[in-house]
gemmi code that builds the backbone of each chain (N, CA, C; Angstrom):
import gemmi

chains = {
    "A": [
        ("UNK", (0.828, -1.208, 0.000), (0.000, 0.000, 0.000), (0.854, 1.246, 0.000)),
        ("UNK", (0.045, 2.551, 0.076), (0.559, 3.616, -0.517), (1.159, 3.916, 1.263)),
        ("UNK", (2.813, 4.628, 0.900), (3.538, 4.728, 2.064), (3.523, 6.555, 2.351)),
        ("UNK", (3.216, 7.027, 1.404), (3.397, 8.642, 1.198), (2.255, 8.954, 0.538)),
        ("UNK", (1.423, 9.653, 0.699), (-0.221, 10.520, 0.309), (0.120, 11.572, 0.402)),
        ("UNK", (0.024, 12.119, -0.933), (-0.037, 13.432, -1.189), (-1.126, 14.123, -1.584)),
        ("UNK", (-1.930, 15.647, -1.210), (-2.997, 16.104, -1.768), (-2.860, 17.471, -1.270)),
        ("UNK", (-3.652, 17.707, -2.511), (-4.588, 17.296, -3.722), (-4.112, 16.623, -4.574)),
        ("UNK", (-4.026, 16.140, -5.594), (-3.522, 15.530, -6.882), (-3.657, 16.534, -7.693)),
        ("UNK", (-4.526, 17.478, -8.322), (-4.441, 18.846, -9.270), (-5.118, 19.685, -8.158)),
        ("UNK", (-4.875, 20.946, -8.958), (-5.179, 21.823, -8.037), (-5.113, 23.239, -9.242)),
        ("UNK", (-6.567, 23.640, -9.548), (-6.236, 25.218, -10.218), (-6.737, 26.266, -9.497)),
        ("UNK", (-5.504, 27.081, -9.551), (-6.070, 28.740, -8.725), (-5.557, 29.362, -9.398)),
        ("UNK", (-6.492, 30.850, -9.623), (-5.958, 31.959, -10.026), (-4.518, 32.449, -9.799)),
        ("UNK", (-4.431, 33.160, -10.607), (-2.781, 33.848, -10.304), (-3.211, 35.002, -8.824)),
        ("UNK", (-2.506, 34.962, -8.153), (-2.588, 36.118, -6.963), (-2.866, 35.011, -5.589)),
        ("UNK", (-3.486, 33.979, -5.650), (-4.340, 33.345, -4.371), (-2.940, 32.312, -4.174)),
        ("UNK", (-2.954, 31.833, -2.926), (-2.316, 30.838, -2.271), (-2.599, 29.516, -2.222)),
        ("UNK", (-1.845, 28.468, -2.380), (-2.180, 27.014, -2.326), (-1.340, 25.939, -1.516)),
        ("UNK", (-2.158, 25.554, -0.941), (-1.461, 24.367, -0.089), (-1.643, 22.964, -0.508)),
        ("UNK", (-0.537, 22.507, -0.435), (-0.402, 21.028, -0.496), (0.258, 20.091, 0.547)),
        ("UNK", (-0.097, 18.856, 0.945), (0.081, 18.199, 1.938), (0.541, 16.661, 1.654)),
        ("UNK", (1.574, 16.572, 2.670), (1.985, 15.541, 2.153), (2.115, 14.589, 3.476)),
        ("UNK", (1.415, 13.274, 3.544), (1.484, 12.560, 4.675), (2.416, 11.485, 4.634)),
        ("UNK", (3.177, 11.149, 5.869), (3.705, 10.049, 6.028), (2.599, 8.612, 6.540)),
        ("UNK", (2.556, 7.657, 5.845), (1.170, 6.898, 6.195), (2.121, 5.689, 7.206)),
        ("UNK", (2.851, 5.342, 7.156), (3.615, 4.367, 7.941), (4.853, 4.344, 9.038)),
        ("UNK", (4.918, 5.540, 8.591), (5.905, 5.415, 9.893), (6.210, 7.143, 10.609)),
        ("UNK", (7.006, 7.436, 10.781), (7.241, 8.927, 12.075), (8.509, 9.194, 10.903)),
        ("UNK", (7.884, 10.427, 10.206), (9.314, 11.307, 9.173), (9.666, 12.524, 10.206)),
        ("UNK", (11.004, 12.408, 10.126), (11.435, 13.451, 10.743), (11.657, 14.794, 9.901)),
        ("UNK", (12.218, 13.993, 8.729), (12.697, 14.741, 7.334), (11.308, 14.613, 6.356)),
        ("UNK", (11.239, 15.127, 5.524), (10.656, 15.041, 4.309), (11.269, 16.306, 3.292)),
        ("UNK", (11.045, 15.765, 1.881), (12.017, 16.459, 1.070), (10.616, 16.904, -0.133)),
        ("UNK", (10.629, 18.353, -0.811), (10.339, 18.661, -1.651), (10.486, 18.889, -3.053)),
        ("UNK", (9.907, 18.529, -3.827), (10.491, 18.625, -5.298), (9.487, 19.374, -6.208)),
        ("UNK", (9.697, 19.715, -7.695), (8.973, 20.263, -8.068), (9.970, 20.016, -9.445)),
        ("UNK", (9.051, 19.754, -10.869), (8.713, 19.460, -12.304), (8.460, 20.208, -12.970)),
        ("UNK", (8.838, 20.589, -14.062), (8.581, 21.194, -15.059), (8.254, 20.084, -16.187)),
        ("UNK", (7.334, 20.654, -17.061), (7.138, 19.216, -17.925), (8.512, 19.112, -18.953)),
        ("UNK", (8.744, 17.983, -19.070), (9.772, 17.167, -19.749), (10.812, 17.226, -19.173)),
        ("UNK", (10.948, 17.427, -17.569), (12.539, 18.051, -17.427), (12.769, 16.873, -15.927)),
        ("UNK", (13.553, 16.936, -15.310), (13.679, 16.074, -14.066), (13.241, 17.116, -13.386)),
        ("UNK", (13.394, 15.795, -11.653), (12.707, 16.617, -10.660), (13.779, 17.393, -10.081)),
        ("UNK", (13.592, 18.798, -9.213), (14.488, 19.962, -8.725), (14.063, 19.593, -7.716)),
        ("UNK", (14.997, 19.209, -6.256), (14.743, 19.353, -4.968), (14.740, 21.169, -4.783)),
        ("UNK", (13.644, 21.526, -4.120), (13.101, 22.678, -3.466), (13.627, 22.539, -2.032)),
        ("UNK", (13.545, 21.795, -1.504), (13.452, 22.180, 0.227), (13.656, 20.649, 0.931)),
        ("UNK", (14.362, 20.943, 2.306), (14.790, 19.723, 2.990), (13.357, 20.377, 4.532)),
        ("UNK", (12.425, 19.567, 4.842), (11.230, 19.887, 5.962), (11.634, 19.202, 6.825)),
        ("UNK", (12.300, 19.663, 8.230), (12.441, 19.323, 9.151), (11.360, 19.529, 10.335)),
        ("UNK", (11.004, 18.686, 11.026), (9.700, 18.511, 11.832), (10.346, 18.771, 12.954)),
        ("UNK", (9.475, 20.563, 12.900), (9.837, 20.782, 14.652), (11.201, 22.216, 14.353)),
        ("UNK", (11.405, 22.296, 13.102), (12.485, 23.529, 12.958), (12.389, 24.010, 11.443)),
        ("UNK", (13.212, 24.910, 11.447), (13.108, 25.902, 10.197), (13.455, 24.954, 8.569)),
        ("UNK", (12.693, 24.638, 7.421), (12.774, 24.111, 6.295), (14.207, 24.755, 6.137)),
        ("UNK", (15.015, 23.972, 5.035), (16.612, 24.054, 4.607), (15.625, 24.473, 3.006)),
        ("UNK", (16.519, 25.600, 2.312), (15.929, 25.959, 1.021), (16.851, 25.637, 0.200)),
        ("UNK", (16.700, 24.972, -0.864), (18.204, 24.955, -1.652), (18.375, 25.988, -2.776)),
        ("UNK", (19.387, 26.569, -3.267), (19.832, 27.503, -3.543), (18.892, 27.998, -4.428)),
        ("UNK", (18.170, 29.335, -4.710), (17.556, 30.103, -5.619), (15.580, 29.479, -5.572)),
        ("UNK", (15.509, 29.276, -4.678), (14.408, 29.004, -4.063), (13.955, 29.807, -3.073)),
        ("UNK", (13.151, 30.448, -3.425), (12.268, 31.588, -2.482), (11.935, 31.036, -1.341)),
        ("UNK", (12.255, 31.174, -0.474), (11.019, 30.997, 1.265), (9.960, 31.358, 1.154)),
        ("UNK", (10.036, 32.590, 0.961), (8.852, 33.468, 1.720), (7.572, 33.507, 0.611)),
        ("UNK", (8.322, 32.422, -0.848), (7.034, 31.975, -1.730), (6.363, 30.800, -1.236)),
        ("UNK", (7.368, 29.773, -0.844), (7.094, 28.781, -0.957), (7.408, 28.056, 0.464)),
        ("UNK", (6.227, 28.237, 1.318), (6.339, 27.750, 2.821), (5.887, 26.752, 3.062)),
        ("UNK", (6.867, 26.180, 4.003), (7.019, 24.498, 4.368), (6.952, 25.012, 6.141)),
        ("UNK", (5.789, 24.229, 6.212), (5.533, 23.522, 7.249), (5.437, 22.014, 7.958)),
        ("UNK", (6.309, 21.594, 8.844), (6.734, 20.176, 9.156), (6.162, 20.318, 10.960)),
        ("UNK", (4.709, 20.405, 11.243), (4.787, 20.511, 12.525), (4.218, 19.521, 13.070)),
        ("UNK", (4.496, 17.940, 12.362), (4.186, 16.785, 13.504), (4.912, 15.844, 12.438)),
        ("UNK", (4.899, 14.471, 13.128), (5.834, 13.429, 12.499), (5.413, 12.666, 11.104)),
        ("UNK", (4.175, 13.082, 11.143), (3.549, 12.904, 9.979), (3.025, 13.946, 8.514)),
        ("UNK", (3.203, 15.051, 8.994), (2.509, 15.796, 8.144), (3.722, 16.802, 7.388)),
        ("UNK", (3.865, 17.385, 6.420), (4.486, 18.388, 6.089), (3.767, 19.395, 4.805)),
        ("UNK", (3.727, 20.297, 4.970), (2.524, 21.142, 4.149), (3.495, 22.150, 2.941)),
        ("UNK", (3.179, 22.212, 2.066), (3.965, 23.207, 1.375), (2.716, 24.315, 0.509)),
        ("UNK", (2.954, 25.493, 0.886), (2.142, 26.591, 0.579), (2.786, 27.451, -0.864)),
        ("UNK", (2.507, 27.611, -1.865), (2.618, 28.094, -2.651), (2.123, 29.789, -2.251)),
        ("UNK", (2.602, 30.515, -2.196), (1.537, 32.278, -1.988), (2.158, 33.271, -2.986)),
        ("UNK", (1.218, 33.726, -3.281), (0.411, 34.037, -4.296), (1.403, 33.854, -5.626)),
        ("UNK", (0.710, 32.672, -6.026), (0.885, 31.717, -7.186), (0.663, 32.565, -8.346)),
        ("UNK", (1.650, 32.746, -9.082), (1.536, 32.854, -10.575), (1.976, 32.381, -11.533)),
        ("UNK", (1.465, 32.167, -12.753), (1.310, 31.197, -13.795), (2.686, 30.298, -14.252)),
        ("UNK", (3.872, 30.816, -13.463), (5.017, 30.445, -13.754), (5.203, 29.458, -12.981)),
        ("UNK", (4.184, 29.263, -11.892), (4.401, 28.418, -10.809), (4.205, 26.851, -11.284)),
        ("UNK", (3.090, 26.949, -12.096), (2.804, 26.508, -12.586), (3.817, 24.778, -12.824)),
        ("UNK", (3.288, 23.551, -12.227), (4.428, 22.400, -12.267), (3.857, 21.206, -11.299)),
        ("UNK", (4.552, 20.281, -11.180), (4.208, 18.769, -10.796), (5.063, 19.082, -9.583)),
        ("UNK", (4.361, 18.980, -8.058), (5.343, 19.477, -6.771), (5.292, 17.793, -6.061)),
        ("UNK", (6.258, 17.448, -6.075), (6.371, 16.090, -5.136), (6.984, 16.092, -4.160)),
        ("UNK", (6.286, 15.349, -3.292), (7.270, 14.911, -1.199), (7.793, 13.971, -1.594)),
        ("UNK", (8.727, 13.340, -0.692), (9.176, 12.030, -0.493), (9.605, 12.256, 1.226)),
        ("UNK", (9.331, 11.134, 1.245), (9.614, 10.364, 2.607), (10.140, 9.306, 2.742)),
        ("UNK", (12.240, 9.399, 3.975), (12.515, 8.203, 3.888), (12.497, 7.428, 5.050)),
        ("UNK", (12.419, 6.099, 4.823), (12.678, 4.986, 6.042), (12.650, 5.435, 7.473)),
        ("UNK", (14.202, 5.793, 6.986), (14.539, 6.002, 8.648), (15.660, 7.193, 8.250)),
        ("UNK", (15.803, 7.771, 9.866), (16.697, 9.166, 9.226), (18.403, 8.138, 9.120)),
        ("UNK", (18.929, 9.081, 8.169), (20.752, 9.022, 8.060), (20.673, 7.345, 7.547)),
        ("UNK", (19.748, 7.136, 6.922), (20.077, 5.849, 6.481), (20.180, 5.511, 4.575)),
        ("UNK", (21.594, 5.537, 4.541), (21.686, 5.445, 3.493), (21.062, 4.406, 2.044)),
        ("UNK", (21.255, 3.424, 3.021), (20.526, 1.952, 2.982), (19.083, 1.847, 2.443)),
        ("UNK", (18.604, 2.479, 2.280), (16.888, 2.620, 2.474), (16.527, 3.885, 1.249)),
        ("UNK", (15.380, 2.979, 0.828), (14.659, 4.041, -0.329), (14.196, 5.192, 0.503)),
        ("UNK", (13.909, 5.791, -0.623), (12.617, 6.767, -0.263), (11.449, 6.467, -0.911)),
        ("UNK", (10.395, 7.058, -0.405), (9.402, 6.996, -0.900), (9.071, 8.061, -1.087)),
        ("UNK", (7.586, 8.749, -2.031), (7.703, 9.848, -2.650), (6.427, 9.408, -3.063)),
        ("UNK", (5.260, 10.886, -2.349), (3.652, 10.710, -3.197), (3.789, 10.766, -4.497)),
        ("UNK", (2.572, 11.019, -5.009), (2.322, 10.732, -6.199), (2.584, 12.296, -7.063)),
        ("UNK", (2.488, 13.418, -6.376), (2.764, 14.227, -7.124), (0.989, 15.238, -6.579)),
        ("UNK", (1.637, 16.646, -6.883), (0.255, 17.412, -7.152), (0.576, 18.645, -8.084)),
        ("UNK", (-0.201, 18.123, -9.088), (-0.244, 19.320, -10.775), (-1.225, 20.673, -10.462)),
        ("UNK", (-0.118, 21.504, -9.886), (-0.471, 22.849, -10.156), (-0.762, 23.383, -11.101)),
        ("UNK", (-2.173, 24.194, -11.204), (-2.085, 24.929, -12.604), (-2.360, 26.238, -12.552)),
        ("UNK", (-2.022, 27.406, -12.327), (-1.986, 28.784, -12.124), (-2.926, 29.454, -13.451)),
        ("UNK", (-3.809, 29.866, -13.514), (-4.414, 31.093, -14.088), (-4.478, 32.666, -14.383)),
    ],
    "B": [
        ("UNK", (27.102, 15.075, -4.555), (27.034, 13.455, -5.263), (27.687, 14.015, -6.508)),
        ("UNK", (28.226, 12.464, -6.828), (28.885, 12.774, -8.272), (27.898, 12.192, -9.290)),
        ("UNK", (28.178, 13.074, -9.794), (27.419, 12.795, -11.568), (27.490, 11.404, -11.614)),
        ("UNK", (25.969, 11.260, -13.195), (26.015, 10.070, -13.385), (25.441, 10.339, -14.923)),
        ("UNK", (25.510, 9.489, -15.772), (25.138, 10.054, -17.414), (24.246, 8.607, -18.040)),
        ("UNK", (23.522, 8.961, -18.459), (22.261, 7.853, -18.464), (22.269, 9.062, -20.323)),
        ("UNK", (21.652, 7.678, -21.602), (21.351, 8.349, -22.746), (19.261, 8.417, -22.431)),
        ("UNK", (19.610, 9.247, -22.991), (17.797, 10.427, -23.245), (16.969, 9.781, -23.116)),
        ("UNK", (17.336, 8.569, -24.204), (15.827, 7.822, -24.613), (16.099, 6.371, -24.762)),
        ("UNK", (15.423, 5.100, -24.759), (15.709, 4.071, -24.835), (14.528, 3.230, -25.608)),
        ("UNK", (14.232, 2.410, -26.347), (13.232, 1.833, -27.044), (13.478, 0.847, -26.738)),
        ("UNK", (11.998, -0.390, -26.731), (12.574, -1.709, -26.586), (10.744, -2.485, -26.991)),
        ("UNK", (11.024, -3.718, -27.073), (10.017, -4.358, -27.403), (9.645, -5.258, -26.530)),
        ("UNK", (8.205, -5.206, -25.619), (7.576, -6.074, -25.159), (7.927, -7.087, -25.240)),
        ("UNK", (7.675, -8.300, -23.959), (8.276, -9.186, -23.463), (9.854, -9.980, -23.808)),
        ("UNK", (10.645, -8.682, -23.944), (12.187, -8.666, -24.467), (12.526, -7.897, -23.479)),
        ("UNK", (14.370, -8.626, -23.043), (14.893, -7.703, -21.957), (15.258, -6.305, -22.159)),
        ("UNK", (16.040, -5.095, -21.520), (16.106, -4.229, -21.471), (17.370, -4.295, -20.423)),
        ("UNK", (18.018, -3.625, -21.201), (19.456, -3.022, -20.624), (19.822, -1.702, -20.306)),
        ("UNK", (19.359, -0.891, -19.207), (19.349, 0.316, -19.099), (21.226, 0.765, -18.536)),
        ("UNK", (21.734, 1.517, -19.538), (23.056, 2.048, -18.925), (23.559, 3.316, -18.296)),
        ("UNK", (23.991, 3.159, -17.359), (24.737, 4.574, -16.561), (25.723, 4.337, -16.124)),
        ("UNK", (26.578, 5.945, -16.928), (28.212, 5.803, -16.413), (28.041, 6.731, -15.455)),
        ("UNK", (29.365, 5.998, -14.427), (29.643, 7.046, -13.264), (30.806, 7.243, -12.834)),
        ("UNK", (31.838, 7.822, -13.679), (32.948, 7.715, -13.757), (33.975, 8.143, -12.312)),
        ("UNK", (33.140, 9.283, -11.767), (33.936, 9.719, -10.571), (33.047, 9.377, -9.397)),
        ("UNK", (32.613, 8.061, -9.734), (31.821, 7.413, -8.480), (33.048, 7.267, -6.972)),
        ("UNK", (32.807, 7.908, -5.932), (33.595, 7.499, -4.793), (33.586, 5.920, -4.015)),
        ("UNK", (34.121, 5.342, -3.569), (34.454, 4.079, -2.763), (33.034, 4.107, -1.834)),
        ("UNK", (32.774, 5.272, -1.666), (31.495, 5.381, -0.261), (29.773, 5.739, -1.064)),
        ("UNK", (30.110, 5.580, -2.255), (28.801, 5.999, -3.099), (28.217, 4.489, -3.141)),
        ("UNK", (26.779, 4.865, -3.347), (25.588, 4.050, -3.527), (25.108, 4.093, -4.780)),
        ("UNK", (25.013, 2.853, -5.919), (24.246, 3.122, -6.821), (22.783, 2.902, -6.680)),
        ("UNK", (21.404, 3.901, -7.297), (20.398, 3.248, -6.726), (19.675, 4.037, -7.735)),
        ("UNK", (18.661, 3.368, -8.162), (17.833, 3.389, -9.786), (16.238, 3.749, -8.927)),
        ("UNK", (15.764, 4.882, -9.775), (14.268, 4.714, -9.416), (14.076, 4.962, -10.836)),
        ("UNK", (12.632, 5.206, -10.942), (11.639, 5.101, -12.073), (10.485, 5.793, -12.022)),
        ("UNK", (9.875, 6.656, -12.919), (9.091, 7.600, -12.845), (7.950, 7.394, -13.891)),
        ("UNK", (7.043, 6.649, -13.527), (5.578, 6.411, -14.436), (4.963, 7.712, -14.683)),
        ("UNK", (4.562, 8.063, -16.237), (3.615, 8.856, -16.513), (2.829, 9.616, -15.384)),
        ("UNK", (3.414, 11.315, -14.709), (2.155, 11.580, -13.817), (2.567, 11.187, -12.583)),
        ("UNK", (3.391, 10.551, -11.948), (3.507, 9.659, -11.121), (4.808, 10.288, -10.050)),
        ("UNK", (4.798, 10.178, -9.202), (6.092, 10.437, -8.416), (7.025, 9.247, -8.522)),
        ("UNK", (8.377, 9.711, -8.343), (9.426, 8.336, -8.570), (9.266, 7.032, -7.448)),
        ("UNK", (9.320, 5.936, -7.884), (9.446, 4.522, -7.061), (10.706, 3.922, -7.081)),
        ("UNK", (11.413, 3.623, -6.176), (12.203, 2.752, -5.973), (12.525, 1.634, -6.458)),
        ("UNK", (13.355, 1.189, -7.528), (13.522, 0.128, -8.411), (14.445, -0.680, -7.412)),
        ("UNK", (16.071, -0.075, -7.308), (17.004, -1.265, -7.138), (18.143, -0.175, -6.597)),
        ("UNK", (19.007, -0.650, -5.754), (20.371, -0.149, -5.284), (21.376, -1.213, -5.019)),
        ("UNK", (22.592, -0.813, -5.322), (23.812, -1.900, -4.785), (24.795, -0.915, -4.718)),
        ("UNK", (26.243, -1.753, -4.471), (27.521, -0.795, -4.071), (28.637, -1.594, -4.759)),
        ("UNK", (28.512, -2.338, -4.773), (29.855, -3.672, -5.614), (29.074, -4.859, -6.485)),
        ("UNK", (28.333, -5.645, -5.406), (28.072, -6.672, -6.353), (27.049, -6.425, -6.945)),
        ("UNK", (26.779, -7.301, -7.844), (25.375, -7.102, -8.364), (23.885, -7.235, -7.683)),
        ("UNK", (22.803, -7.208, -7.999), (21.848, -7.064, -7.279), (20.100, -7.370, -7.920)),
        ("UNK", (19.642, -8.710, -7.724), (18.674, -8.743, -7.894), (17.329, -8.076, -7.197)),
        ("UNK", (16.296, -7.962, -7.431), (15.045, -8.329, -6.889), (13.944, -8.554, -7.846)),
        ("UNK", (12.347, -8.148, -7.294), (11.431, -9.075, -8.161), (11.263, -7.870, -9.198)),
        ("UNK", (11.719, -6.463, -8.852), (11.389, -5.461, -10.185), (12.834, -5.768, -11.498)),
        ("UNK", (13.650, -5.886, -10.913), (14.764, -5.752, -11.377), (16.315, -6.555, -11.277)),
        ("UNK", (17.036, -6.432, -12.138), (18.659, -6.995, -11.555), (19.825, -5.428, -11.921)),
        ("UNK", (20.138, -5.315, -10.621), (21.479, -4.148, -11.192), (23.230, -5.007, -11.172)),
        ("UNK", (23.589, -4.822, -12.575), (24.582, -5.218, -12.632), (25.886, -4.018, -12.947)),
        ("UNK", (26.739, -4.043, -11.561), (27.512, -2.809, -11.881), (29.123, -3.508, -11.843)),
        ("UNK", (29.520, -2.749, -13.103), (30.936, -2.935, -13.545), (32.358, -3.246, -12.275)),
        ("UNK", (33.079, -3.667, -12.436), (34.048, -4.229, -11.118), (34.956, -3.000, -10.999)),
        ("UNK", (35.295, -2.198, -11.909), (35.953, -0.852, -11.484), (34.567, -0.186, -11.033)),
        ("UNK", (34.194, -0.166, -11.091), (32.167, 0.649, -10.796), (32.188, 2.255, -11.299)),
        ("UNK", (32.313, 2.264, -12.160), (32.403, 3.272, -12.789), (30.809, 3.107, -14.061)),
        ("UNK", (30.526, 2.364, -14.170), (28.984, 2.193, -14.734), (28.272, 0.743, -13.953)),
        ("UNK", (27.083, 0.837, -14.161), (26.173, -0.244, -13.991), (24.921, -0.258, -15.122)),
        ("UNK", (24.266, -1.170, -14.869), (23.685, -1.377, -16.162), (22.193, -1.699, -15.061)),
        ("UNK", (21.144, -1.256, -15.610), (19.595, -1.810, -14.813), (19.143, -3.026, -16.030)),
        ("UNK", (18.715, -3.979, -15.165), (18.222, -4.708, -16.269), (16.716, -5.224, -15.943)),
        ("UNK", (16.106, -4.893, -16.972), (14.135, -5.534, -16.725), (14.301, -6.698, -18.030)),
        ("UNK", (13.924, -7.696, -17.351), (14.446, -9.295, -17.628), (13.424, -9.530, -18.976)),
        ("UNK", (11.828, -8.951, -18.343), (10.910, -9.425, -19.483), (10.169, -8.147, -19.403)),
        ("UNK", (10.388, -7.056, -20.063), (9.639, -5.885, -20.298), (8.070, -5.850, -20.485)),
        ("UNK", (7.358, -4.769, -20.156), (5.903, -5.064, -20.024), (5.571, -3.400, -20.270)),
        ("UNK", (4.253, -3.315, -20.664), (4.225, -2.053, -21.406), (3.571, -1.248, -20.294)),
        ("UNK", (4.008, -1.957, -18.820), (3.818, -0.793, -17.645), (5.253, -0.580, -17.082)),
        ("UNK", (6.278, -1.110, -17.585), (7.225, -0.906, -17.586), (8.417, 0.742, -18.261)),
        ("UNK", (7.303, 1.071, -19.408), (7.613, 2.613, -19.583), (7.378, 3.779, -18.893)),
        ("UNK", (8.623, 4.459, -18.687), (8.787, 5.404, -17.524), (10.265, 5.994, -17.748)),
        ("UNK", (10.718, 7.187, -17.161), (11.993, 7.642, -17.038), (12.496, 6.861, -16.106)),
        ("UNK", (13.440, 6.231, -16.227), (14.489, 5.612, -14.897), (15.886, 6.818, -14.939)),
        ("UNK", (15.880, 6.728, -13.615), (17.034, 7.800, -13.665), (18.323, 6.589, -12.186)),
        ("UNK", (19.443, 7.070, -12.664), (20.554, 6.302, -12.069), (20.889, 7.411, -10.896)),
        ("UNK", (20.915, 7.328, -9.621), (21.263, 8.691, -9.027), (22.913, 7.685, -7.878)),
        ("UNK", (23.943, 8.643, -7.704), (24.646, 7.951, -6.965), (24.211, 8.915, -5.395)),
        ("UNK", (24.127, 7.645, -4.391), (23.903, 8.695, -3.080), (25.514, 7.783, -2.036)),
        ("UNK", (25.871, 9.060, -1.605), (26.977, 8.659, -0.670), (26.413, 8.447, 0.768)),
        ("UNK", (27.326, 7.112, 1.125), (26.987, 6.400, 2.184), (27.346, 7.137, 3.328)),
        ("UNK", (28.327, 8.121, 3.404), (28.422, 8.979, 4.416), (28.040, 10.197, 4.638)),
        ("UNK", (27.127, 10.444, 4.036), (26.455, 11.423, 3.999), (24.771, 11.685, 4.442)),
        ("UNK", (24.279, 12.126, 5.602), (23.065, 11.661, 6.412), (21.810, 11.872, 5.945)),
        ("UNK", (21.921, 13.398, 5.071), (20.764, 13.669, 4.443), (20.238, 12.946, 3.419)),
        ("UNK", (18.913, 12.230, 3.328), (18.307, 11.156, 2.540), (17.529, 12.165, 0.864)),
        ("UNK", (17.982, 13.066, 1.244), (17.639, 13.659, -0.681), (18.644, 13.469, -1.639)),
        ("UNK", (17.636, 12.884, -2.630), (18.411, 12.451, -4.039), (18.824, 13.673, -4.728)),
        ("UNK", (19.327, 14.126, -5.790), (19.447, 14.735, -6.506), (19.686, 13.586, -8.286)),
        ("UNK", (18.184, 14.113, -8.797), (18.260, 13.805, -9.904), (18.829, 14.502, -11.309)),
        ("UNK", (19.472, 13.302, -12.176), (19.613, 13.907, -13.619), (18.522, 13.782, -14.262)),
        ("UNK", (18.477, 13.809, -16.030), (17.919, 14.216, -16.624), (17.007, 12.518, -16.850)),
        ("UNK", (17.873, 11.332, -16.433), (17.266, 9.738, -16.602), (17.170, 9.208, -17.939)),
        ("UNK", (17.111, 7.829, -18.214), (16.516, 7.878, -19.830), (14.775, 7.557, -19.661)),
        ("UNK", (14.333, 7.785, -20.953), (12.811, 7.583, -21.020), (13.248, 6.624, -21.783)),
        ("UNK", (12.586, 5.409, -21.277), (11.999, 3.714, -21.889), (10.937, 3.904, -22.624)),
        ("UNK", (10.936, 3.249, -23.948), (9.938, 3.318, -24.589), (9.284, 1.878, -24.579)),
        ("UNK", (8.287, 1.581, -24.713), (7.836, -0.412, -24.795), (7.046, -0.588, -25.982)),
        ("UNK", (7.756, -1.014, -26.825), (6.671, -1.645, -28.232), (5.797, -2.399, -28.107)),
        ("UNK", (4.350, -2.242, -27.939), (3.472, -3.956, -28.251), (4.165, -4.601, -29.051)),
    ],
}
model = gemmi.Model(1)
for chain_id, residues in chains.items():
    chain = gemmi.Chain(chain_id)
    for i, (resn, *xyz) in enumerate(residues, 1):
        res = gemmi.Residue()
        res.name, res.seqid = resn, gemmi.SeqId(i, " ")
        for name, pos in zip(("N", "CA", "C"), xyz):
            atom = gemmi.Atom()
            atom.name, atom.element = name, gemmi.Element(name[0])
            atom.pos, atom.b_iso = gemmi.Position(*pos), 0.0
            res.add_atom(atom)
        chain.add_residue(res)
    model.add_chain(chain)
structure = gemmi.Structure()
structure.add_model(model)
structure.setup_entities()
C-alpha cells in the first residue's frame, strides 16, 4: 500500500491566491521530508529539505517566503505556494525516507500534485 | 554526489529484456548506486540499489561494472507498464541527508 499521500492531486487557482499542499507520512514517524517540483519534460528539482519541529533548509535560488514548508508533527508536512503565478505553474512532489541518516533505504515519494496557475 | 550520465531515450520491445546504462565515472568508494523510475504523472518509485556486487530483486537486476564506474539496470521481461523515465542517481553512504538529486534519466519506450 501507498507509504506517502499526497494532496490534492491537481489543483487550479488563479494567479494572486495561495495554495497548499500536503503531504502525509502513512507508515511510519518522518522526521525529514524532502520537496520537489517538475517542469514538464525536465527532471525533478529538490526545493526544500522539511524538518519537523524547525526551520525548512531551502536549496539555492528558491524563495522561502514563496514557498512555505511547514513540518509541525511526524507525519505531516505542508507546502504553501503564496500568491501563485502562472510560472508556478508544475508537478510538486514529497518524499519520505525509512529512517533518518540511512543510506541503505529508499525513499518513498507521493504521487505528485499538478499545479495549474491562471 | 557525483554525476552520473544515463542516454535520453531508450526503445525496446515487449516481453524482451532491457538493458538500461549509466556511467559514473567519478563514483567514490562510499557511493551508492540506486535506480528509481518515474511512471507517466507519477512520483518516482524505488527500483534497485547496490555498491559492488550485483543485485537482484522481483522489479529488477542491477549489474555494476568491477571498477564501478557504470552499472547497467536490467528488466528481464519488459511489459508495457514498464515505460517510464528511470534515472541512475549515486547517493553517498556517508552522507546523512536522505535527498536524491536527480539527472535528466533515460525515457523507456515499450513496443506492443
Amino acid at each position: 500500500g501507498a507509504v506517502v499521500s499526497q494532496h490534492p492531486s491537481r489543483v487550479i487557482c488563479k494567479s494572486g491566491t495561495s495554495v497548499k499542499i500536503e503531504c502525509r507520512s502513512l507508515d511510519f514517524q518522518a522526521t525529514t521530508m524532502f520537496w520537489y517540483r517538475q517542469f514538464p519534460k525536465q527532471s525533478l528539482m529538490l526545493m526544500a529539505t522539511s524538518n519537523e519541529g524547525s526551520k525548512a533548509t531551502y536549496e539555492q535560488g528558491v524563495e522561502k517566503d514563496k514557498f512555505l514548508i511547514n513540518h509541525a508533527s511526524l507525519t505531516l508536512s505542508t507546502l504553501t505556494v503564496t500568491s501563485a503565478h502562472p510560472e508556478d505553474s508544475s508537478f510538486y512532489i514529497c518524499s519520505v525516507g525509512w529512517a533518518s541518516n540511512s543510506y541503505n533505504s529508499p525513499l518513498h515519494f507521493g504521487n505528485g500534485t499538478r499545479l495549474t496557475v491562471t | 554526489d557525483a554525476k552520473t550520465t544515463q542516454p535520453n531515450s531508450m526503445e525496446s520491445n515487449e516481453e524482451e529484456p532491457v538493458h538500461l546504462p549509466c556511467n559514473h565515472s567519478t563514483i567514490s568508494g562510499t557511493d551508492y548506486i540506486h535506480w528509481y523510475r518515474q511512471l507517466p504523472s507519477q512520483g518516482p518509485e524505488y527500483v534497485i540499489h547496490g555498491l559492488t556486487s550485483n543485485v537482484n530483486n522481483r522489479m529488477a537486476s542491477l549489474a555494476i561494472a568491477e571498477d564501478r564506474k557504470s552499472s547497467t539496470l536490467i528488466l528481464h521481461r519488459a511489459t508495457l507498464r514498464d515505460a517510464a523515465v528511470y534515472y541512475c542517481i549515486l547517493k553517498d553512504r556517508d552522507q546523512g541527508a536522505q535527498k536524491l538529486v536527480f539527472g535528466q534519466g533515460t525515457r523507456l519506450t515499450i513496443n506492443p
